[in-house]
Every structure is written in C-alpha cells, then in structure tokens.
mmCIF file of the C-alpha atoms, coordinates in Angstrom:
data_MODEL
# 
_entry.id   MODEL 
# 
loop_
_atom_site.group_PDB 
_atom_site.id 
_atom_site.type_symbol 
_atom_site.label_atom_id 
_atom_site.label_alt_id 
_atom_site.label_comp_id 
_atom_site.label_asym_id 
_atom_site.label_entity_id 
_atom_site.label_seq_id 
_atom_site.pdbx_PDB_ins_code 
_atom_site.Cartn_x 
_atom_site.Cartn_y 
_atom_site.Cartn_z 
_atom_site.occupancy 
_atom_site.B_iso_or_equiv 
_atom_site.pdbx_formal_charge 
_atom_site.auth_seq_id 
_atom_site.auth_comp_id 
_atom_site.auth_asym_id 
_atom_site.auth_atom_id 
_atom_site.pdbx_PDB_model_num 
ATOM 1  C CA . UNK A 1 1  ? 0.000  0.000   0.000  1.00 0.00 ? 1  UNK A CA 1 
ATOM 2  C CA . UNK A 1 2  ? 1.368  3.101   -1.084 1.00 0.00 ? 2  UNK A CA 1 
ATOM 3  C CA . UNK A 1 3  ? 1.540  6.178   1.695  1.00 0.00 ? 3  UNK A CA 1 
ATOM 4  C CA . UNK A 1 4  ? 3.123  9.432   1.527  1.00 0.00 ? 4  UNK A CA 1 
ATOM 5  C CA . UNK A 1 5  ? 6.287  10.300  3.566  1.00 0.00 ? 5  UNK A CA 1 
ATOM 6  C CA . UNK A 1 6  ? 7.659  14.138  3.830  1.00 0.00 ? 6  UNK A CA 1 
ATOM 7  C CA . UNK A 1 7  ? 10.705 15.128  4.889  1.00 0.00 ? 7  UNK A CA 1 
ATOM 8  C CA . UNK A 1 8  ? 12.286 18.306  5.058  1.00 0.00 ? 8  UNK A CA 1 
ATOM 9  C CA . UNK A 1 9  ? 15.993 19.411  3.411  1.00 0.00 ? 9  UNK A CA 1 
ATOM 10 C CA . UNK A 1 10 ? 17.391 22.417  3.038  1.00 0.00 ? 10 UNK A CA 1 
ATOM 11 C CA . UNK A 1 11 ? 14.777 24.245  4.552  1.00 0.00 ? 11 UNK A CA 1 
ATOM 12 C CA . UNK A 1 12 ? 12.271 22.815  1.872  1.00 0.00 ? 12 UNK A CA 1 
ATOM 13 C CA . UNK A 1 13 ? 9.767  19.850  2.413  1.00 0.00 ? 13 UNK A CA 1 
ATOM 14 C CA . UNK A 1 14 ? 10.059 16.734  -0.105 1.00 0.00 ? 14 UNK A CA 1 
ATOM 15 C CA . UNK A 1 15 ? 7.219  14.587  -0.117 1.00 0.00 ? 15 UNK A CA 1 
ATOM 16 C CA . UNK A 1 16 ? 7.382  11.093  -1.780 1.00 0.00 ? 16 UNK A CA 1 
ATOM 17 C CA . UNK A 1 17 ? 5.610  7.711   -2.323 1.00 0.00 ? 17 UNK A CA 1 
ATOM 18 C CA . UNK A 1 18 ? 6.768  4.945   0.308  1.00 0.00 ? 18 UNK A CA 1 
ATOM 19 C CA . UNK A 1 19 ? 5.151  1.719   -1.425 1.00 0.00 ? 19 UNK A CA 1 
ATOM 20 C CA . UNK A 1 20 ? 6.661  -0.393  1.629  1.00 0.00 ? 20 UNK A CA 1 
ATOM 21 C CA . UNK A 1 21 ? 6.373  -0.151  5.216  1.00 0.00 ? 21 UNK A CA 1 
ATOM 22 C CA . UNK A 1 22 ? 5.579  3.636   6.178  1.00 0.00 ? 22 UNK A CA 1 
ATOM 23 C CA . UNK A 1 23 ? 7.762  3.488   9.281  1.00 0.00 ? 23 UNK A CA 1 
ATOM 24 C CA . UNK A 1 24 ? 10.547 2.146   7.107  1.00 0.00 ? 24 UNK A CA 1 
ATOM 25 C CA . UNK A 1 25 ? 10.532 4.613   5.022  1.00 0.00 ? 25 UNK A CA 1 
ATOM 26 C CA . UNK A 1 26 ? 9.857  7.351   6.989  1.00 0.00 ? 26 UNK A CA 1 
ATOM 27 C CA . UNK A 1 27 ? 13.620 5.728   9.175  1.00 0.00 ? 27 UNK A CA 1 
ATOM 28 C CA . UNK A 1 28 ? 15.389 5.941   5.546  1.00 0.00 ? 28 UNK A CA 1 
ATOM 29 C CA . UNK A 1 29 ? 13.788 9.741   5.038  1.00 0.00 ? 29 UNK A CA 1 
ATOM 30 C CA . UNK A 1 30 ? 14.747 10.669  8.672  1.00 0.00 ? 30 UNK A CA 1 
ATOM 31 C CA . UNK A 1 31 ? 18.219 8.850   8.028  1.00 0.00 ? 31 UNK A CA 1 
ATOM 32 C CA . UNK A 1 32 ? 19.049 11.026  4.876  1.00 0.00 ? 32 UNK A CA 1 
ATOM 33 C CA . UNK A 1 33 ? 18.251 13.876  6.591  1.00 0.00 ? 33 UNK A CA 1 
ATOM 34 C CA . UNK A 1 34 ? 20.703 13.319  9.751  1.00 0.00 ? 34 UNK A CA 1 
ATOM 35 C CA . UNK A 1 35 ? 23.297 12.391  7.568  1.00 0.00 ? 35 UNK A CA 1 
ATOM 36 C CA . UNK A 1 36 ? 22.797 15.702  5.243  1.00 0.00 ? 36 UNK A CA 1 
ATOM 37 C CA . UNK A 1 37 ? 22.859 17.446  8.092  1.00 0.00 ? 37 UNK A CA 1 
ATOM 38 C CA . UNK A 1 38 ? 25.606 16.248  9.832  1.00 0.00 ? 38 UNK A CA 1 
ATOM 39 C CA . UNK A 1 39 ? 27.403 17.109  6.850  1.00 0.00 ? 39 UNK A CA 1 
ATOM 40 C CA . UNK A 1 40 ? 26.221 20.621  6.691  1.00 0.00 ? 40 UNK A CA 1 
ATOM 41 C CA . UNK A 1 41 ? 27.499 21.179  10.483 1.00 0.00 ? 41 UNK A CA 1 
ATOM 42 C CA . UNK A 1 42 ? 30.700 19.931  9.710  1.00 0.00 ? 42 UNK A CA 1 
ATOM 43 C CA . UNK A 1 43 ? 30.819 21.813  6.478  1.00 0.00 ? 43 UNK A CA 1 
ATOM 44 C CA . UNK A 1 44 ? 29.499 25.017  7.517  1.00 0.00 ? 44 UNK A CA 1 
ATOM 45 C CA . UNK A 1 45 ? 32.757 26.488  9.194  1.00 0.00 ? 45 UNK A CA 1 
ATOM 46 C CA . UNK A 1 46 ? 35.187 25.164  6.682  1.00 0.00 ? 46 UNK A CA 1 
ATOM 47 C CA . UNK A 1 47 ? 33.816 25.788  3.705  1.00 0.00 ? 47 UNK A CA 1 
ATOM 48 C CA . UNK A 1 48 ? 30.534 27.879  3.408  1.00 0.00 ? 48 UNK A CA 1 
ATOM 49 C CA . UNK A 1 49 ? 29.977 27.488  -0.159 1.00 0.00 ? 49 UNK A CA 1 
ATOM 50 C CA . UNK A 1 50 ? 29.518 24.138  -0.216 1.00 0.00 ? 50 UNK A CA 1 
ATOM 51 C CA . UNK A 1 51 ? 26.415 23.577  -2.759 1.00 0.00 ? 51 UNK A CA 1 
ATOM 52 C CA . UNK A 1 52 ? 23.195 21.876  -1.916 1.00 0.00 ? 52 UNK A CA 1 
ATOM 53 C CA . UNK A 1 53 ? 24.282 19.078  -4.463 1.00 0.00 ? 53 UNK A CA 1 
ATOM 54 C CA . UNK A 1 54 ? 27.681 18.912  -3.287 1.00 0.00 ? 54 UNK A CA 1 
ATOM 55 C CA . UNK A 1 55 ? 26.162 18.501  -0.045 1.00 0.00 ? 55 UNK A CA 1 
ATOM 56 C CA . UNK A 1 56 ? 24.206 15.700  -0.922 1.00 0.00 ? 56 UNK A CA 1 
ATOM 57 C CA . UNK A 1 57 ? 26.460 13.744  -2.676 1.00 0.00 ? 57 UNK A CA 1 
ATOM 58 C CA . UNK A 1 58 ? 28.987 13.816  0.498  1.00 0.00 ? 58 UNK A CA 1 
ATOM 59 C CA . UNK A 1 59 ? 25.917 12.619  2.249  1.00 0.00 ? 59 UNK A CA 1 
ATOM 60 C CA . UNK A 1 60 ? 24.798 9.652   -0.132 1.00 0.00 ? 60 UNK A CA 1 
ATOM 61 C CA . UNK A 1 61 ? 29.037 8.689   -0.101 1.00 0.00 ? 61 UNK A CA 1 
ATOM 62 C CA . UNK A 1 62 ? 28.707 8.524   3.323  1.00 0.00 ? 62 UNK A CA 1 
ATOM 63 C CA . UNK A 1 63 ? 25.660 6.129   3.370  1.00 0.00 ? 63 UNK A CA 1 
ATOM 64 C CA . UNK A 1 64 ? 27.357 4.161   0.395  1.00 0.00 ? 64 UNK A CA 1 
ATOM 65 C CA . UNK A 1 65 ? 30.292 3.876   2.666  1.00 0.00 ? 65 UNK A CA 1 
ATOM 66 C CA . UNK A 1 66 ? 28.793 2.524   5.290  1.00 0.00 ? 66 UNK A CA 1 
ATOM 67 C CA . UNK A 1 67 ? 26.469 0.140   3.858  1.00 0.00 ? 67 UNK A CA 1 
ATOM 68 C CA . UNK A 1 68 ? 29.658 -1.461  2.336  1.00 0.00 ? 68 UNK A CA 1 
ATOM 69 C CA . UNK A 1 69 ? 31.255 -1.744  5.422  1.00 0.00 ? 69 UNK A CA 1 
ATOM 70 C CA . UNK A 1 70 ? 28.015 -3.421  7.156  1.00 0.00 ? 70 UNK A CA 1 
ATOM 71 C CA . UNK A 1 71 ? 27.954 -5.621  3.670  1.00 0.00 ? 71 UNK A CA 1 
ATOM 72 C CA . UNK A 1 72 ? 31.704 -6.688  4.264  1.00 0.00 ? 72 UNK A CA 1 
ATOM 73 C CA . UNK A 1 73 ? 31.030 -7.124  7.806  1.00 0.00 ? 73 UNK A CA 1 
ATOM 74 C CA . UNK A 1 74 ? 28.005 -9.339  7.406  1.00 0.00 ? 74 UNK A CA 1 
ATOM 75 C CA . UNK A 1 75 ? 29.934 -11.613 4.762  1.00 0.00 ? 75 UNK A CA 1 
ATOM 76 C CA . UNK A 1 76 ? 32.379 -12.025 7.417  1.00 0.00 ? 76 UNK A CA 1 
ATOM 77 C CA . UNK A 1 77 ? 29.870 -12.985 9.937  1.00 0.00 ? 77 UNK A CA 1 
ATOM 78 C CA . UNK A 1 78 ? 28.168 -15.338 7.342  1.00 0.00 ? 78 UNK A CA 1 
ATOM 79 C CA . UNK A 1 79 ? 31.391 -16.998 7.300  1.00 0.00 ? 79 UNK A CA 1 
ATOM 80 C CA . UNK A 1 80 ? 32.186 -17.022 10.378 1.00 0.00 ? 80 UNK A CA 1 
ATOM 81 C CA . UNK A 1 81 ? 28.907 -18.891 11.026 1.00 0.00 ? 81 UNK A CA 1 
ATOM 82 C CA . UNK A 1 82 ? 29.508 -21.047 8.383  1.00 0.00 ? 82 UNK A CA 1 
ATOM 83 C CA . UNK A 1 83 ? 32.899 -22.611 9.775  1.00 0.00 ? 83 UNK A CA 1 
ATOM 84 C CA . UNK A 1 84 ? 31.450 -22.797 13.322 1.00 0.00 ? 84 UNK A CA 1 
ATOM 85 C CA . UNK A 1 85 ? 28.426 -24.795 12.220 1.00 0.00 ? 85 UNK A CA 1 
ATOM 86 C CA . UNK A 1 86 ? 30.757 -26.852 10.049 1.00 0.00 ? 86 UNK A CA 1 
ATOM 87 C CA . UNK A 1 87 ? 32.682 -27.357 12.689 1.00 0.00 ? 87 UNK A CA 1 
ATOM 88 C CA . UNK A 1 88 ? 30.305 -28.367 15.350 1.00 0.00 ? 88 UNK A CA 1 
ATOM 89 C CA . UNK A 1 89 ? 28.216 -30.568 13.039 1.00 0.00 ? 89 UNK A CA 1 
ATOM 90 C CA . UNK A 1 90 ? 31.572 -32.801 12.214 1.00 0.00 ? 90 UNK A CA 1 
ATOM 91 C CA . UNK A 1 91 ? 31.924 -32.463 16.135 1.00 0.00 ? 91 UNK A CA 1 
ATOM 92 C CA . UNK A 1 92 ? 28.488 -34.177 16.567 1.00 0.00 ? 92 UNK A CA 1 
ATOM 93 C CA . UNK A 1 93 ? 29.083 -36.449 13.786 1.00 0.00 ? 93 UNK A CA 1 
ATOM 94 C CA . UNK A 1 94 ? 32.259 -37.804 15.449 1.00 0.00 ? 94 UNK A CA 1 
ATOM 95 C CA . UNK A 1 95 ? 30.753 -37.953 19.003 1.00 0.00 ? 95 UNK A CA 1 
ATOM 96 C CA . UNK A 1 96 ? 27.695 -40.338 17.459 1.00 0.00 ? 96 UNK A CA 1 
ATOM 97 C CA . UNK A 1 97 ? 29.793 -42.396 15.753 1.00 0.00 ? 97 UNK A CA 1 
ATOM 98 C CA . UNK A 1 98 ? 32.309 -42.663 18.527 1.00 0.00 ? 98 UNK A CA 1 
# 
C-alpha cells in the first residue's frame, strides 16, 4: 500500500511515495536527513559554499560507505557462522559415531 512520507531538506519539504512499510521509510527519510545534516554542520565552518548538491552527494558517499562496510562485515559474519556450524556438526558427527 502506497503512503506518503515528507521530509524536510534544506529548509524545503520533499514529499514522496513509500510503497513499503511507512515506518521504514519514513527511518530511511529521517536517516538522509541526519546524515545531510551532519554534513552541513561539519561543512558550515570550513567551507561555506559548499552547494546543496555537493552537499548531498557527500551525504549519499557517506551512506554508500557505510552500507559497504556493514555488507563486508556481514559476509564475514556469514562466514564465520559457516565454519562454526561446520565445525560443530563434524563435532556431533564424530561424538555419534564414537
């Protein structure tokens, strides 16, 4: 079911279409925002021409950079899961046959 979700940037309100679960979206919307704004206070005192877009973009690499580093970090735990299981299975197996 689609709902609307608004958020505001820049001191304007964007409004879009959230076809899955409201209060996920509405996280990912409030997300953005926190991370565009954490780069505007950090930005602000260096350099205060930093554009809107420029803004934005430093934002979304941000949120691309850590999504690959939770990716990397899962795959490790997959693993990691993996090798235990593997390991306690041939465990069991040897205990029953033993």
């Amino acid at each position: 079911m689609e709902q609307l979700v608004t958020i505001e940037l820049f001191g304007q309100p964007y409004t879009f279409k959230a076809e899955s679960d409201v209060a996920d979206a509405k996280e990912v919307a409030d997300y953005l925002v926190k991370e565009v704004t954490k780069i505007e206070t950090q930005h602000s005192s260096k350099s205060p021409g930093v554009t809107k877009l420029a803004t934005m973009i430093l934002a979304a690499l941000n949120i691309a950079n850590e999504n690959i580093g939770l990716k990397n970090k899962h795959s490790v735990l997959l693993r990691d899961i993996s090798k235990r299981s593997a390991n306690l299975v041939n465990t069991l197996d040897a205990a029953v046959r033993g």
